[in-house]
PyMOL commands that place a pseudoatom at each C-alpha (Angstrom):
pseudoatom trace, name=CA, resn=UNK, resi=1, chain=A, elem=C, hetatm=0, pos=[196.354, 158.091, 114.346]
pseudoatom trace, name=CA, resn=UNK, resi=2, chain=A, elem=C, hetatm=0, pos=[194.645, 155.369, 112.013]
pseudoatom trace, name=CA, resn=UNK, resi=3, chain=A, elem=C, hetatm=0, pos=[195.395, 151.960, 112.212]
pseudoatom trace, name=CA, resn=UNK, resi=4, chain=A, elem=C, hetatm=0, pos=[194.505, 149.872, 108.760]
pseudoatom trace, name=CA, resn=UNK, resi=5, chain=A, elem=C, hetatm=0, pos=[194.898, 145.949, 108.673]
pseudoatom trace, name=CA, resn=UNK, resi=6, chain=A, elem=C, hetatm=0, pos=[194.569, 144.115, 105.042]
pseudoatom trace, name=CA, resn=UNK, resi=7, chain=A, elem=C, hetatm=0, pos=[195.311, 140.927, 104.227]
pseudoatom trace, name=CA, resn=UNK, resi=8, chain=A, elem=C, hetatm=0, pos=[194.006, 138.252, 102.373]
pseudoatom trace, name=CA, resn=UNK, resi=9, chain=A, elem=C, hetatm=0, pos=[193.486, 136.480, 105.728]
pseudoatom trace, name=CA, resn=UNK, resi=10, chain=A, elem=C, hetatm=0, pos=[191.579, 136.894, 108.480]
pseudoatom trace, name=CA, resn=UNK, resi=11, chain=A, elem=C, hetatm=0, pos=[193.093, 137.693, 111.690]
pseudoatom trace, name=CA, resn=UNK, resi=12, chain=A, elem=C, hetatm=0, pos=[191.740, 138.033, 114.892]
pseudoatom trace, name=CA, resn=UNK, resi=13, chain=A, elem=C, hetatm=0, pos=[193.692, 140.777, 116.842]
pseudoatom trace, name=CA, resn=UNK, resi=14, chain=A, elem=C, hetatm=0, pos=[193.888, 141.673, 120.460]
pseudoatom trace, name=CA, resn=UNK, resi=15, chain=A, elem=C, hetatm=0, pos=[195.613, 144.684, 122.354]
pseudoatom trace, name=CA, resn=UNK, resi=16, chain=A, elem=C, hetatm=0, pos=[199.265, 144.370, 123.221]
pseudoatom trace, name=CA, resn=UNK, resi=17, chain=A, elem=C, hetatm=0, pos=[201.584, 147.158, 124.664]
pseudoatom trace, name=CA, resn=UNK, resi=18, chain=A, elem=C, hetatm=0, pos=[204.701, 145.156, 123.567]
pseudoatom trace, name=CA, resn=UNK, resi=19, chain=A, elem=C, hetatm=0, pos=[204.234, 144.851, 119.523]
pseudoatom trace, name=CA, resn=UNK, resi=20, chain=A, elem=C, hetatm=0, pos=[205.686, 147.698, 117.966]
pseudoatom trace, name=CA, resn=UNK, resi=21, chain=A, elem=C, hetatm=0, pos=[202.019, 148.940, 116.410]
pseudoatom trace, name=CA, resn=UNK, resi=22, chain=A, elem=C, hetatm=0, pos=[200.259, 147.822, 119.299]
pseudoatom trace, name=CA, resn=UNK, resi=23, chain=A, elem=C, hetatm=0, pos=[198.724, 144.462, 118.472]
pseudoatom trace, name=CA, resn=UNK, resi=24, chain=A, elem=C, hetatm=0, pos=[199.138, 140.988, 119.391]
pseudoatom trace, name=CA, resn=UNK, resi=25, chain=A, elem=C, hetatm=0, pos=[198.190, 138.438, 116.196]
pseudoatom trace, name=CA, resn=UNK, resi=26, chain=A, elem=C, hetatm=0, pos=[198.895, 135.300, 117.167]
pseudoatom trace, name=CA, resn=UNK, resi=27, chain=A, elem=C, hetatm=0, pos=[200.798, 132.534, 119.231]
pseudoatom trace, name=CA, resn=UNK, resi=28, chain=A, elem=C, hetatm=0, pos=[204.012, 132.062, 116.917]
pseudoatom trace, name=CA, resn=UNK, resi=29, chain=A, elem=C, hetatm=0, pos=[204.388, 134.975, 114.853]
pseudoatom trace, name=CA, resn=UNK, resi=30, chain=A, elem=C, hetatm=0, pos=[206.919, 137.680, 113.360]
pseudoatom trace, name=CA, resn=UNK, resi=31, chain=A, elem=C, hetatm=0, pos=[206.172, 141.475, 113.288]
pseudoatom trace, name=CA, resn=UNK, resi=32, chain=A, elem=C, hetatm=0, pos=[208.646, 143.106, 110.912]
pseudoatom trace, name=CA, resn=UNK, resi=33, chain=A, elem=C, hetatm=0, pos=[209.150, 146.813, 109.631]
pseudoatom trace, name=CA, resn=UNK, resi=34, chain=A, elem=C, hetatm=0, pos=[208.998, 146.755, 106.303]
pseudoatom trace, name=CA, resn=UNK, resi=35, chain=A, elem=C, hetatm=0, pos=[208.705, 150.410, 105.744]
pseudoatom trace, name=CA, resn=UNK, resi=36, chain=A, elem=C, hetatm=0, pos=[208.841, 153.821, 107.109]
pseudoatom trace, name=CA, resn=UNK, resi=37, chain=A, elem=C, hetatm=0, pos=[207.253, 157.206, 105.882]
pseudoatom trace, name=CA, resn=UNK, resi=38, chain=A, elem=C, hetatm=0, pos=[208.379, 161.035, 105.803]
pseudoatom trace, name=CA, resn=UNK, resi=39, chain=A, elem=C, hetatm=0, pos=[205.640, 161.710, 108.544]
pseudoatom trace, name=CA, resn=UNK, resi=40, chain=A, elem=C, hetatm=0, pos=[206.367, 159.187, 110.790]
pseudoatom trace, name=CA, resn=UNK, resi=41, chain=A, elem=C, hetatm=0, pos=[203.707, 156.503, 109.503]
pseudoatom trace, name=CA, resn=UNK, resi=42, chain=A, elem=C, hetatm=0, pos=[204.832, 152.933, 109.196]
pseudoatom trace, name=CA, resn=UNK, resi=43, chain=A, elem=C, hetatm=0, pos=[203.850, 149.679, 106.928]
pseudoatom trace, name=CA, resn=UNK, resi=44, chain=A, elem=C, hetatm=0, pos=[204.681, 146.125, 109.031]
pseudoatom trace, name=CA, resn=UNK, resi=45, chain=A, elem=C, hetatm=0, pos=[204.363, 142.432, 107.569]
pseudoatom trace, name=CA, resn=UNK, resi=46, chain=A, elem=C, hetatm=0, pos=[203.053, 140.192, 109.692]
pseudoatom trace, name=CA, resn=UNK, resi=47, chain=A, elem=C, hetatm=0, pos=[204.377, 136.279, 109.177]
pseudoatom trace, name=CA, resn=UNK, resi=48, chain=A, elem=C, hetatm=0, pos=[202.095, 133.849, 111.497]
pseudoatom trace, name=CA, resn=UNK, resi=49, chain=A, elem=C, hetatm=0, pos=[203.913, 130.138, 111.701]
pseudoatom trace, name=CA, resn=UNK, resi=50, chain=A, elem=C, hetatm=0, pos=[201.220, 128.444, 110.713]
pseudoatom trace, name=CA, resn=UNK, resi=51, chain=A, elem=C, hetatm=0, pos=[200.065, 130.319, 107.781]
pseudoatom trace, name=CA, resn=UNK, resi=52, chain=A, elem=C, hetatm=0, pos=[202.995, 131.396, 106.474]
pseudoatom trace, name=CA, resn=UNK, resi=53, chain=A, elem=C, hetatm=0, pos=[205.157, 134.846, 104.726]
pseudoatom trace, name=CA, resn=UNK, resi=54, chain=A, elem=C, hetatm=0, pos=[203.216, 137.582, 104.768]
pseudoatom trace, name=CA, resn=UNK, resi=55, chain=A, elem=C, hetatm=0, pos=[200.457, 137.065, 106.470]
pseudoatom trace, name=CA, resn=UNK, resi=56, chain=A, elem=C, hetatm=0, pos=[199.079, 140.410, 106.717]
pseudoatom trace, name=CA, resn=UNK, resi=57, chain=A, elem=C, hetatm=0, pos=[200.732, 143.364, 106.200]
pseudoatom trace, name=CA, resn=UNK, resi=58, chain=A, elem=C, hetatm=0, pos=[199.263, 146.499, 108.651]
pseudoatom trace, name=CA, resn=UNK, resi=59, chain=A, elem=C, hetatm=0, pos=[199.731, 150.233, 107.849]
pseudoatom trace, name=CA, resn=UNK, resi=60, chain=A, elem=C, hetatm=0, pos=[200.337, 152.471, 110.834]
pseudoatom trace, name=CA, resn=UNK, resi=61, chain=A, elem=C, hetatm=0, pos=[199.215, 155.867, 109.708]
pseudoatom trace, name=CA, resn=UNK, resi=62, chain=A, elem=C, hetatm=0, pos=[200.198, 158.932, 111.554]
pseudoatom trace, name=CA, resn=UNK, resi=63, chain=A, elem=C, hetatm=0, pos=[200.023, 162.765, 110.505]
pseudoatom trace, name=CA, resn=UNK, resi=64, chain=A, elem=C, hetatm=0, pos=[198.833, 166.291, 111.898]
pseudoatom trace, name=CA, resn=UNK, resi=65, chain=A, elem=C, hetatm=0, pos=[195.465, 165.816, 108.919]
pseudoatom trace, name=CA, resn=UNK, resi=66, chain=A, elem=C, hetatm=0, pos=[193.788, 163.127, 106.849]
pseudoatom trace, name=CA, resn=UNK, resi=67, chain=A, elem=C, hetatm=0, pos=[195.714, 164.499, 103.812]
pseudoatom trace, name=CA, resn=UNK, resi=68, chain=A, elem=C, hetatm=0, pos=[199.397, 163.624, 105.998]
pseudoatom trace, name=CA, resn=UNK, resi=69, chain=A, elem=C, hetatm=0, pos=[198.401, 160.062, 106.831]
pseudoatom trace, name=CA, resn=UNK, resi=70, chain=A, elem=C, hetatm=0, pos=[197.137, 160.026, 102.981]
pseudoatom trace, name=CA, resn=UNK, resi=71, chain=A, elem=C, hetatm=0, pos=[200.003, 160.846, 101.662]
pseudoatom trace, name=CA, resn=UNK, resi=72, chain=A, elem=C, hetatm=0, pos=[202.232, 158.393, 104.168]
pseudoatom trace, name=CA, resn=UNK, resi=73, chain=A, elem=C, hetatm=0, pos=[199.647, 155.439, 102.568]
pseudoatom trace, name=CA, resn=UNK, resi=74, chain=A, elem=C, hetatm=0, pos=[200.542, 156.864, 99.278]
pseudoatom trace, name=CA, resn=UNK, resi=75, chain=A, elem=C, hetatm=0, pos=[204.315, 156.395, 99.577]
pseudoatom trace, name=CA, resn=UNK, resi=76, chain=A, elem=C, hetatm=0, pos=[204.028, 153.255, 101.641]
pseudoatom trace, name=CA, resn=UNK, resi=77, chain=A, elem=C, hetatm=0, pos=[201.628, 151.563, 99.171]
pseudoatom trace, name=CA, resn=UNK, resi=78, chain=A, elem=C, hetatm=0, pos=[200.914, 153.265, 96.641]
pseudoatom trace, name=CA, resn=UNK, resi=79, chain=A, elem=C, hetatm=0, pos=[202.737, 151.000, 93.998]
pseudoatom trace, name=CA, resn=UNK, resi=80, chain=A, elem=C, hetatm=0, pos=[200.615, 148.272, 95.206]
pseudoatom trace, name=CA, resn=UNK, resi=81, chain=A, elem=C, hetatm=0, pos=[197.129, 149.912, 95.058]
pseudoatom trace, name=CA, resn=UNK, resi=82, chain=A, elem=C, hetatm=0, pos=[197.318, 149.417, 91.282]
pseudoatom trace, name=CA, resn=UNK, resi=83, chain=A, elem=C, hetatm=0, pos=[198.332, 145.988, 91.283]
pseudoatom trace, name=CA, resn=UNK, resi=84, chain=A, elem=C, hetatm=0, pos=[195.547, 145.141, 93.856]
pseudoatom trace, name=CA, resn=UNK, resi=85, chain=A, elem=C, hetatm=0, pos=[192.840, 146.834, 91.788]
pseudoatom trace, name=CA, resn=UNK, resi=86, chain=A, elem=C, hetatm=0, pos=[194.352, 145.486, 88.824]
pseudoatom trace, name=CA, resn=UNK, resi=87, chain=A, elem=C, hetatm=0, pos=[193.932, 141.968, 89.964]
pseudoatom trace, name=CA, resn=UNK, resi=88, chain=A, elem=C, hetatm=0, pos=[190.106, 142.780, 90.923]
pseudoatom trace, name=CA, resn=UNK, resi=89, chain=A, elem=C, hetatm=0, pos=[189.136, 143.769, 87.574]
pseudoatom trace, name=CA, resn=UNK, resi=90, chain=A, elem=C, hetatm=0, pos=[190.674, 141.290, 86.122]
pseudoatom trace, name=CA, resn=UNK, resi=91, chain=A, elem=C, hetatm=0, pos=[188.674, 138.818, 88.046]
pseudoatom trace, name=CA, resn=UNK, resi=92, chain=A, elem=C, hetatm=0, pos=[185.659, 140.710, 87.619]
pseudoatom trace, name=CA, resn=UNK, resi=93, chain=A, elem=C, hetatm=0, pos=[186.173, 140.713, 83.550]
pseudoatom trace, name=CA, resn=UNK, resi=94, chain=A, elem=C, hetatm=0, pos=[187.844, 137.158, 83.000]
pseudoatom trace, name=CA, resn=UNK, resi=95, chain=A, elem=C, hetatm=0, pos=[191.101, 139.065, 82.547]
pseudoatom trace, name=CA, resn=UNK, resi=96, chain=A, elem=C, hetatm=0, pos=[189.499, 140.969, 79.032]
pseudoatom trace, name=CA, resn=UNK, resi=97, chain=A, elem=C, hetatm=0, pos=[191.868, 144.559, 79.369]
pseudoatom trace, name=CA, resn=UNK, resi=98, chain=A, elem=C, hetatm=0, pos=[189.284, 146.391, 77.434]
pseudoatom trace, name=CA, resn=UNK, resi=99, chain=A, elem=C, hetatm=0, pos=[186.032, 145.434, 80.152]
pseudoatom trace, name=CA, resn=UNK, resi=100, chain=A, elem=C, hetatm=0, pos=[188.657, 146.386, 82.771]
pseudoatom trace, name=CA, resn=UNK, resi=101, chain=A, elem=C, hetatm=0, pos=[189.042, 149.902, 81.080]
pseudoatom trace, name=CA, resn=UNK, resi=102, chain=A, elem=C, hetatm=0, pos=[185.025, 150.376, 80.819]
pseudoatom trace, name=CA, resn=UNK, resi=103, chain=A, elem=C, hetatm=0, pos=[184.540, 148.930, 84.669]
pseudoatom trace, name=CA, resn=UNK, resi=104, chain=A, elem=C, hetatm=0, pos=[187.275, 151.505, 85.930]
pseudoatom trace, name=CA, resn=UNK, resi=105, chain=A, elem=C, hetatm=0, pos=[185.367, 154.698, 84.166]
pseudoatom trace, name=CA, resn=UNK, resi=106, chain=A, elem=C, hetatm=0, pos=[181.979, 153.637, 85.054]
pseudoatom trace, name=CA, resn=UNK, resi=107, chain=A, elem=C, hetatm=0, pos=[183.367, 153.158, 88.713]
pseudoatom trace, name=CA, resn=UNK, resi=108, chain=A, elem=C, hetatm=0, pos=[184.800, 156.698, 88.480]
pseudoatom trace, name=CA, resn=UNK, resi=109, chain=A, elem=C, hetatm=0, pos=[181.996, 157.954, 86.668]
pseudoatom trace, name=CA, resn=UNK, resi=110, chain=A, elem=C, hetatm=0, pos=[180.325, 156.593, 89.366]
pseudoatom trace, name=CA, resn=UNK, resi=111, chain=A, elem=C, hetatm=0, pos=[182.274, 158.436, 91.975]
pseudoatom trace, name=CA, resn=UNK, resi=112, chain=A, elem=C, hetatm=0, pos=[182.014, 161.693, 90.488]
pseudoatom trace, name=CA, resn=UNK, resi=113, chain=A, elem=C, hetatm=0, pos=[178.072, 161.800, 90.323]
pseudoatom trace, name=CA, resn=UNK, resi=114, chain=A, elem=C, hetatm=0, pos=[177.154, 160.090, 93.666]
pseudoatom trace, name=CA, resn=UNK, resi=115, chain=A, elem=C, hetatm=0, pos=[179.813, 159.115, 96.389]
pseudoatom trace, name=CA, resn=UNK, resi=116, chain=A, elem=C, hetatm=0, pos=[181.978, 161.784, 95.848]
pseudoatom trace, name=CA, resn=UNK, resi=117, chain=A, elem=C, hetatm=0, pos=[179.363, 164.150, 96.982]
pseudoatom trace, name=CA, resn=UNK, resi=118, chain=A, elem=C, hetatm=0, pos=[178.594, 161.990, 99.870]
pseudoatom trace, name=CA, resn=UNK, resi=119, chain=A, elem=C, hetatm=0, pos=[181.519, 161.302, 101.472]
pseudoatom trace, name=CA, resn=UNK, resi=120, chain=A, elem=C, hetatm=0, pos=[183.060, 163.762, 103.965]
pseudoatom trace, name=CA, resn=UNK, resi=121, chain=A, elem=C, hetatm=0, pos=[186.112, 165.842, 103.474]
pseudoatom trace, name=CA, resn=UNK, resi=122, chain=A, elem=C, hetatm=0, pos=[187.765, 164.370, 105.988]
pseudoatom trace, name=CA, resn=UNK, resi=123, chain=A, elem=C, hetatm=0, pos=[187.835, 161.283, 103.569]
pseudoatom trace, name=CA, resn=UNK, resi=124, chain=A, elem=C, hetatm=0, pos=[188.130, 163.200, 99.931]
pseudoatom trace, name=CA, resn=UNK, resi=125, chain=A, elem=C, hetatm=0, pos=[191.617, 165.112, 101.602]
pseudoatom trace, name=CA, resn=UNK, resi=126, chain=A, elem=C, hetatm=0, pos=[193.166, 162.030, 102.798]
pseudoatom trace, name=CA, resn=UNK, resi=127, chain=A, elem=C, hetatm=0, pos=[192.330, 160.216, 99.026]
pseudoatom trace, name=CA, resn=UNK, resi=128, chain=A, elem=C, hetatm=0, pos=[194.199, 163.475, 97.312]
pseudoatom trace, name=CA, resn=UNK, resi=129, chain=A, elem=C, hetatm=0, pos=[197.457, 162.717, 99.861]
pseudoatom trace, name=CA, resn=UNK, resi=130, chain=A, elem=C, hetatm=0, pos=[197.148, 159.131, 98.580]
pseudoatom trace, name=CA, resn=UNK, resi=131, chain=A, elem=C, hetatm=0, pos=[197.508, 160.540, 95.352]
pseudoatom trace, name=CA, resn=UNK, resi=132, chain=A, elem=C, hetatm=0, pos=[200.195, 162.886, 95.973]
pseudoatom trace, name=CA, resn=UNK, resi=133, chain=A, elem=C, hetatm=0, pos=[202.418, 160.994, 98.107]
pseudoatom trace, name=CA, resn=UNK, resi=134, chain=A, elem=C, hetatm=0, pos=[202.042, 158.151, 95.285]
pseudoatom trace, name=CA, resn=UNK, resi=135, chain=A, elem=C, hetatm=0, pos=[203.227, 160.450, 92.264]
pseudoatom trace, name=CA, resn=UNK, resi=136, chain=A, elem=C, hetatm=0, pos=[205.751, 161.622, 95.012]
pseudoatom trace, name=CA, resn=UNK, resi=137, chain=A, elem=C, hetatm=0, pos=[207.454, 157.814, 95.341]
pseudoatom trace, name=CA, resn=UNK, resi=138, chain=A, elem=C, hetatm=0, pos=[206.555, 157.065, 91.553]
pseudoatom trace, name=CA, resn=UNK, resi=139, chain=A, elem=C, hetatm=0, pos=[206.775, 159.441, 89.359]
pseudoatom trace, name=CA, resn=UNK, resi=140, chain=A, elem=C, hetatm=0, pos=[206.132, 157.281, 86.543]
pseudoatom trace, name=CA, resn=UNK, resi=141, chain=A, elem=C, hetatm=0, pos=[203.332, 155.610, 87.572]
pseudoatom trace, name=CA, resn=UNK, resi=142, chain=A, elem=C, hetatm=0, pos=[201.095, 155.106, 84.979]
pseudoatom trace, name=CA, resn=UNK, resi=143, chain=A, elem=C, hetatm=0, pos=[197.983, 155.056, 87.430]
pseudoatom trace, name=CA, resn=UNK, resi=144, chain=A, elem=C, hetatm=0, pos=[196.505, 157.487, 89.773]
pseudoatom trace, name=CA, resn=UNK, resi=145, chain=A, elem=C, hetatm=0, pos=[196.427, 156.309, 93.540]
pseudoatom trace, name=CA, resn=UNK, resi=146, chain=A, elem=C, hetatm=0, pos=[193.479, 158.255, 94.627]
pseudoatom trace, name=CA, resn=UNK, resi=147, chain=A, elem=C, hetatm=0, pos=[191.357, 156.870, 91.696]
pseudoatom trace, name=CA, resn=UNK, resi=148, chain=A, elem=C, hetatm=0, pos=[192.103, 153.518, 92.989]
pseudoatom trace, name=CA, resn=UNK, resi=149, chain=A, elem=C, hetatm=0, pos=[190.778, 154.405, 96.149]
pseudoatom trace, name=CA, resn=UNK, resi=150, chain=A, elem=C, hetatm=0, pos=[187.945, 156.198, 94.841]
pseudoatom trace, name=CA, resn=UNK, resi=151, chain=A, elem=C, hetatm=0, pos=[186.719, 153.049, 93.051]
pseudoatom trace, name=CA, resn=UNK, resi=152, chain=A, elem=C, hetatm=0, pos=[187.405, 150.751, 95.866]
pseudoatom trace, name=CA, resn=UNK, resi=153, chain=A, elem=C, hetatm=0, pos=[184.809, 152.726, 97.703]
pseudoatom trace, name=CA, resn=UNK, resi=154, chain=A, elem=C, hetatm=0, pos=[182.483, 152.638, 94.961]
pseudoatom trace, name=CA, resn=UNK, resi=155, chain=A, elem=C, hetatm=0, pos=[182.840, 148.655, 94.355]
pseudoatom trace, name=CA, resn=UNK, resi=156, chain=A, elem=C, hetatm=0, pos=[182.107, 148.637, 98.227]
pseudoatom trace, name=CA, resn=UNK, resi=157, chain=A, elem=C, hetatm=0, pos=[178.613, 150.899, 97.937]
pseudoatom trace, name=CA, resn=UNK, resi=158, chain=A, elem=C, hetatm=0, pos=[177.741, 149.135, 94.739]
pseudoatom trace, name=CA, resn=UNK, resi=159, chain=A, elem=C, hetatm=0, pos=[174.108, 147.995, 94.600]
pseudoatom trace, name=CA, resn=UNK, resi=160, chain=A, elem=C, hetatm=0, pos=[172.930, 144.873, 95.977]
pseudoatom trace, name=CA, resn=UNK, resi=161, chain=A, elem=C, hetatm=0, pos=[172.187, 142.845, 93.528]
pseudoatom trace, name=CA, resn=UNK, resi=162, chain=A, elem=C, hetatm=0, pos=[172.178, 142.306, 89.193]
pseudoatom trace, name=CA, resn=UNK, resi=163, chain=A, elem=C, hetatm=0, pos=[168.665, 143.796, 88.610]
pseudoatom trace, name=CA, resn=UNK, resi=164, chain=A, elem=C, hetatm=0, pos=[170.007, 146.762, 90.617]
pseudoatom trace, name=CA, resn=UNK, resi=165, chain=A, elem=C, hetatm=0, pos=[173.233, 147.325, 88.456]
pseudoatom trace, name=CA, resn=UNK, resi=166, chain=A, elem=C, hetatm=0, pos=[171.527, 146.744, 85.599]
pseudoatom trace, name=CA, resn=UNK, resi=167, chain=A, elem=C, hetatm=0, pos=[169.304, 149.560, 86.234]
pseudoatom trace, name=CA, resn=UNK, resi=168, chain=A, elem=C, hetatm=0, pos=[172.358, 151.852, 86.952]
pseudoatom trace, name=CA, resn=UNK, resi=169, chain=A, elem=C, hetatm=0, pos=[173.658, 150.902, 83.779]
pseudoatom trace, name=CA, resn=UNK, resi=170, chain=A, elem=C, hetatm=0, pos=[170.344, 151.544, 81.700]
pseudoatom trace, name=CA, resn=UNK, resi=171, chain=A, elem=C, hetatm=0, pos=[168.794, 154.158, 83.325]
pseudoatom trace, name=CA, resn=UNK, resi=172, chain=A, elem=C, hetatm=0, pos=[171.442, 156.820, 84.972]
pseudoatom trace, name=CA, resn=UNK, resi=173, chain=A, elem=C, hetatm=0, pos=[174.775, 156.038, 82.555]
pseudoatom trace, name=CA, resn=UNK, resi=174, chain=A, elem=C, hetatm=0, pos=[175.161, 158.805, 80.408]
pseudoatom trace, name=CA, resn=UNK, resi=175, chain=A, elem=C, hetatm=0, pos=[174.702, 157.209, 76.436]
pseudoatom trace, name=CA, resn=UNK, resi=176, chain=A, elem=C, hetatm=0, pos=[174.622, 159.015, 73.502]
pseudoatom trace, name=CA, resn=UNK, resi=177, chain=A, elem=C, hetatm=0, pos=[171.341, 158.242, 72.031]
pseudoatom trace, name=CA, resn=UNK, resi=178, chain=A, elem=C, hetatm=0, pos=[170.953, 155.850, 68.982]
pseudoatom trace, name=CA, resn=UNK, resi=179, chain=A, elem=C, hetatm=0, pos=[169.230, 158.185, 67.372]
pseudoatom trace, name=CA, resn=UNK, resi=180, chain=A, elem=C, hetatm=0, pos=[171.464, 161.148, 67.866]
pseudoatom trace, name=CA, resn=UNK, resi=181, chain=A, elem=C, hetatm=0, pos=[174.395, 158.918, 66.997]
pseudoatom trace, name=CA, resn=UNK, resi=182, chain=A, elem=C, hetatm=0, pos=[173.132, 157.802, 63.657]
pseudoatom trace, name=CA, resn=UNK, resi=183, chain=A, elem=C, hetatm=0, pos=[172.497, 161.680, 62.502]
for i in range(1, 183): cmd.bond("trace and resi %d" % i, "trace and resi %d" % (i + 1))
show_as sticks, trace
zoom trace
């Protein structure tokens, strides 16, 4: 069983028996089911008085392997994933589409040559149920869940600092040559 919080708040959380995913927020606060999934996982909002709707939102994965609770995130959020990411870029670019387009395949490009071969199975299986159990709720989604989540986890490993991404960029980016291009 995982238990994932996000929210654009922080919340300090502390064990309770009586909430219906185990955790106590707040004084003066809502737990509601906004969602259920085929293998029993669930997606709850949480509204605390003082800071308002939708306070934090927690995803209460279950599933007999990584790639079940995967593919439970992937219906219960999937749709949103995009949006999320989306939003990111655009902050990261000032909002111009085509420097969102060049982040997102240097972040998978960056995935396939490094963290991808770093991070355990465990990990890669429950990304490819993301995928799956997105397609599965949205079959015309124009994105690809478990790329989402692969460059979240590269934006979080990025390196430290801008000498260090400008090296990246120069040195291990795979350019055509000037010289090759001009023949």
């Amino acid at each position: 069983k995982t238990l994932q919080l996000f929210s654009a708040a922080t919340l300090f959380l502390s064990v309770q028996a009586n909430d219906p995913v185990g955790y106590s927020v707040a004084d003066n606060y809502n737990t509601t089911l906004v969602k259920s999934a085929p293998g029993g996982s669930s997606l709850y909002t949480i509204d605390v008085d003082s800071l308002g709707e939708g306070t934090a939102f927690i995803l209460d994965l279950h599933g007999d392997s990584r790639y079940d609770m995967g593919y439970d995130q992937g219906v219960l959020i999937g749709d949103k994933m995009d949006a999320s990411i989306t939003s990111l870029l655009n902050y990261l670019s000032g909002g111009v589409e085509v420097l969102n387009d060049i982040m997102k395949e240097i972040l998978l490009w960056q995935w396939d040559i490094a963290l991808s071969k770093q991070t355990p199975n465990d990990y890669i299986e429950e990304l490819r149920g993301i995928t799956d159990g997105s397609k599965d709720t949205n079959p015309n989604a124009t994105y690809n869940a478990g790329d989402i989540g692969a460059i979240g986890i590269v934006l979080a490993n990025l390196p430290g600092d801008g000498s260090d991404i400008v090296y990246v960029l120069l040195n291990e980016l795979p350019f055509i040559k000037i010289q090759e291009y001009e023949k």
